[in-house]
LUMKOL-276739 format. One record per residue (C-alpha): residue number from 0; residue in three letters; x, y, z. Coordinates in steps of 0.05 Angstrom, whole numbers. Layout:
N
> num:residu:xx:yy:zz
> NUM:ALA:X:Y:Z .
...
! end
This chain:
127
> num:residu:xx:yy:zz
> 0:UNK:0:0:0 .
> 1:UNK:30:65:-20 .
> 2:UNK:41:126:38 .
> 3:UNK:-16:172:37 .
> 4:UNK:2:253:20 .
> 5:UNK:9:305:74 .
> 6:UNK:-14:372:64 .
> 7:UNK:12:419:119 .
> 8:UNK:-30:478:135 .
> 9:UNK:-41:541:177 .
> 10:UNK:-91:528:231 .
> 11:UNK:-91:603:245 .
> 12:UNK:-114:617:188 .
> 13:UNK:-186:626:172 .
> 14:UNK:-187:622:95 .
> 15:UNK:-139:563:97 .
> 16:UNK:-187:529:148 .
> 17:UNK:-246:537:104 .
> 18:UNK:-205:496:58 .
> 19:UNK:-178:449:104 .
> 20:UNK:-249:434:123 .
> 21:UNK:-274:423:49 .
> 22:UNK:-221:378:32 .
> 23:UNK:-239:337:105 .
> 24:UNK:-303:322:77 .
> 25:UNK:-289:300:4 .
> 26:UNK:-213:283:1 .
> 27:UNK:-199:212:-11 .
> 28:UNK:-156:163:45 .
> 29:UNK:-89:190:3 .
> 30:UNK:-88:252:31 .
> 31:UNK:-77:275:110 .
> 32:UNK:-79:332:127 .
> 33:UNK:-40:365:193 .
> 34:UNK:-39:426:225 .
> 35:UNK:36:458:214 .
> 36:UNK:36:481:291 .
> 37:UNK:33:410:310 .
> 38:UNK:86:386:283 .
> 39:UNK:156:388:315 .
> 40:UNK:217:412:279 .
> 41:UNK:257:362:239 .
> 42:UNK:320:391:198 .
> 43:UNK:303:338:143 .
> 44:UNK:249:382:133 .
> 45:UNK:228:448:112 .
> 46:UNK:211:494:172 .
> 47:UNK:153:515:209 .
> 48:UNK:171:586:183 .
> 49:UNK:176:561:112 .
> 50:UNK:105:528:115 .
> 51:UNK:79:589:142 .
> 52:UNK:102:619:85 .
> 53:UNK:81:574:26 .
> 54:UNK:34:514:28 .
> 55:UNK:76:457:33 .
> 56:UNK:52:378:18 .
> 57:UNK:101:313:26 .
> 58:UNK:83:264:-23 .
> 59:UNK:69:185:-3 .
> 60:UNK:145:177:-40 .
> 61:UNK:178:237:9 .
> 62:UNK:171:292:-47 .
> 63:UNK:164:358:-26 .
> 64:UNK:117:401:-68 .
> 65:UNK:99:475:-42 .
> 66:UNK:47:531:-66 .
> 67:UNK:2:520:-130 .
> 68:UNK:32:447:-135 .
> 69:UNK:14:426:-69 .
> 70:UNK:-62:455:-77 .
> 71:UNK:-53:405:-144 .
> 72:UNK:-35:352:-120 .
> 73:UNK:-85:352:-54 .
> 74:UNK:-139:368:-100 .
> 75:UNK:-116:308:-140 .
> 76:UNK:-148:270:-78 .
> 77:UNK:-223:290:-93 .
> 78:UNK:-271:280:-160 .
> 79:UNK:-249:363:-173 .
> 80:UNK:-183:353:-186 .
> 81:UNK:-186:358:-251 .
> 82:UNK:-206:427:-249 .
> 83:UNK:-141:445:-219 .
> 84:UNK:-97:414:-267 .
> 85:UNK:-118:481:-314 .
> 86:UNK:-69:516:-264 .
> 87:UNK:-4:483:-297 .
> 88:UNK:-30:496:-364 .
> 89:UNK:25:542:-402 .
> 90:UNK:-7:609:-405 .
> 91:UNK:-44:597:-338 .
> 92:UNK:23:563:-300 .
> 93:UNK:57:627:-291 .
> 94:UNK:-3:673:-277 .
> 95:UNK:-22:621:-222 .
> 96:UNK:42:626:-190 .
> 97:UNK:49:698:-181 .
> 98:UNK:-21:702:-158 .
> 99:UNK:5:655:-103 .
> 100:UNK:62:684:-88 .
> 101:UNK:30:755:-74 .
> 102:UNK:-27:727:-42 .
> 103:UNK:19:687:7 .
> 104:UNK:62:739:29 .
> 105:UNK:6:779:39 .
> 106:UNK:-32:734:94 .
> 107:UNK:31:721:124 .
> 108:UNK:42:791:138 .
> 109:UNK:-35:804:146 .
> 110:UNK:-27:737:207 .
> 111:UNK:35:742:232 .
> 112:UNK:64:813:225 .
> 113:UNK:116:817:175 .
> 114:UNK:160:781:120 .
> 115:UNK:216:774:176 .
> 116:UNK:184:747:231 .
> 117:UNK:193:674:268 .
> 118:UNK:142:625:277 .
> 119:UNK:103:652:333 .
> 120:UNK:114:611:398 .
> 121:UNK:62:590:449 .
> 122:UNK:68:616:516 .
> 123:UNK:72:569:567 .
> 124:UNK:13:592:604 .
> 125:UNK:-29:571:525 .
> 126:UNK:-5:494:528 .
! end
């Protein structure tokens, strides 16, 4: 049986929670999907910052696949994900990718302050 994908996301964050929850509910077995602040830091890994800054998903084969790929390839897991694949088409591909890129720099600085900052960390008082 082949590993399922991981998609790691932003629990703080209400739009990608409204995703999160959409894909809970028609996403095939293939696909888990975890909460970035719950994971502990591995340095075989990217970082909690650097999944705060991009989407990030780890394939079932250890592949590491971030922004409009990732929301590709975790769509891929439900009956839409054909619609998606329009994203990588060659006049859309690069249009989708700098919509991305603006549009994730601009909820991490809308969420967590700036372009500069650290992951925040929990107080110990929140645990």
């Amino acid at each position: 049986m082949n590993k399922p994908d991981t998609l790691f996301y932003d629990g703080n964050c209400p739009l990608c929670m409204r995703e999160v929850r959409l894909l809970t509910r028609i996403a095939d077995e293939g696909l888990l999907l975890t909460d970035l602040h719950d994971v502990a830091e591995n340095p075989d890994e990217p970082s909690s910052l650097e999944r705060l800054k991009n989407l990030h998903l780890r394939t079932g084969d250890g592949e590491w696949l971030t922004g409009v790929d990732a929301t590709i390839r975790a769509w891929s897991h439900t009956r839409w994900g054909f619609l998606f694949k329009v994203l990588r088409w060659p006049a859309a591909g690069p249009v989708a990718d700098s919509a991305y890129r603006y549009w994730a720099r601009k909820r991490y600085q809308r969420l967590y302050g700036c372009g500069e900052c650290t992951v925040p960390k929990q107080s110990a008082n929140s645990k």
